[in-house]
N, C-alpha and C positions, 0 to 999 in steps of 0.2 A: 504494500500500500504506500499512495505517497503523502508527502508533510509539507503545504504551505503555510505561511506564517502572512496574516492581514492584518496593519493596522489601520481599528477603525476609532473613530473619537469616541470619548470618555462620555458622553452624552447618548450612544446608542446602547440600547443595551445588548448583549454579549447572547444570550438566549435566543431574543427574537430573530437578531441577525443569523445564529447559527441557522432556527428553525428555518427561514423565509429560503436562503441557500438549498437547506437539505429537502425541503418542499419543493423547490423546483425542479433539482436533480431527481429525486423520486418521480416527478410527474412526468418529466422526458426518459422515463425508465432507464437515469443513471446510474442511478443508485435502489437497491431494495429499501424495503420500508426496515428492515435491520440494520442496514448499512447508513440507513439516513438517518436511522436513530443514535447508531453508534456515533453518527459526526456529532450529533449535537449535546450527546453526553445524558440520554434518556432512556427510558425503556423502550422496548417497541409496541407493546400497548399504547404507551404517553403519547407516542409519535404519532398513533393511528387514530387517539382520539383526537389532538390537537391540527393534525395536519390540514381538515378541514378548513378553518380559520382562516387557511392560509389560500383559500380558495381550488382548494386538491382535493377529488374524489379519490375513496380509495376501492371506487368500484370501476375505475379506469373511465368514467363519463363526467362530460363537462358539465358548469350548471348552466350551460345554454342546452346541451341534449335531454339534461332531465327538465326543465322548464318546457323543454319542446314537447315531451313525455306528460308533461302534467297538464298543458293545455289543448291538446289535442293534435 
């Protein structure tokens, strides 16, 4: 595995910025939902209930295909 090193200002916080990262890579299936857990230093349960937030299904559907789903 590899190790970069970010810095980001004292003013973001250190979690969110992990999660927002690891939410993305998981969404362009870079990473697995354990793998995205492990960047951010979470379980992978934490990961799967919070990753929503971050605007990620973790049923692999946008919330435009499930709104399209829900309105007919």
């Amino acid at each position: 595995m590899k190790k970069i090193e970010i810095n980001i200002p004292d003013a973001v916080d250190e979690k969110t910025f992990k999660m927002e990262i690891a939410a993305f890579l998981f969404e362009k299936e870079v990473l697995s939902s354990g793998q995205a857990a492990k960047m951010v230093g979470i379980s992978r349960r934490e990961f799967l209930e919070d990753v929503g937030k971050y605007g990620v299904s973790i049923f692999g559907e946008t919330w435009e295909d499930l709104e399209k789903l829900m309105n007919g």
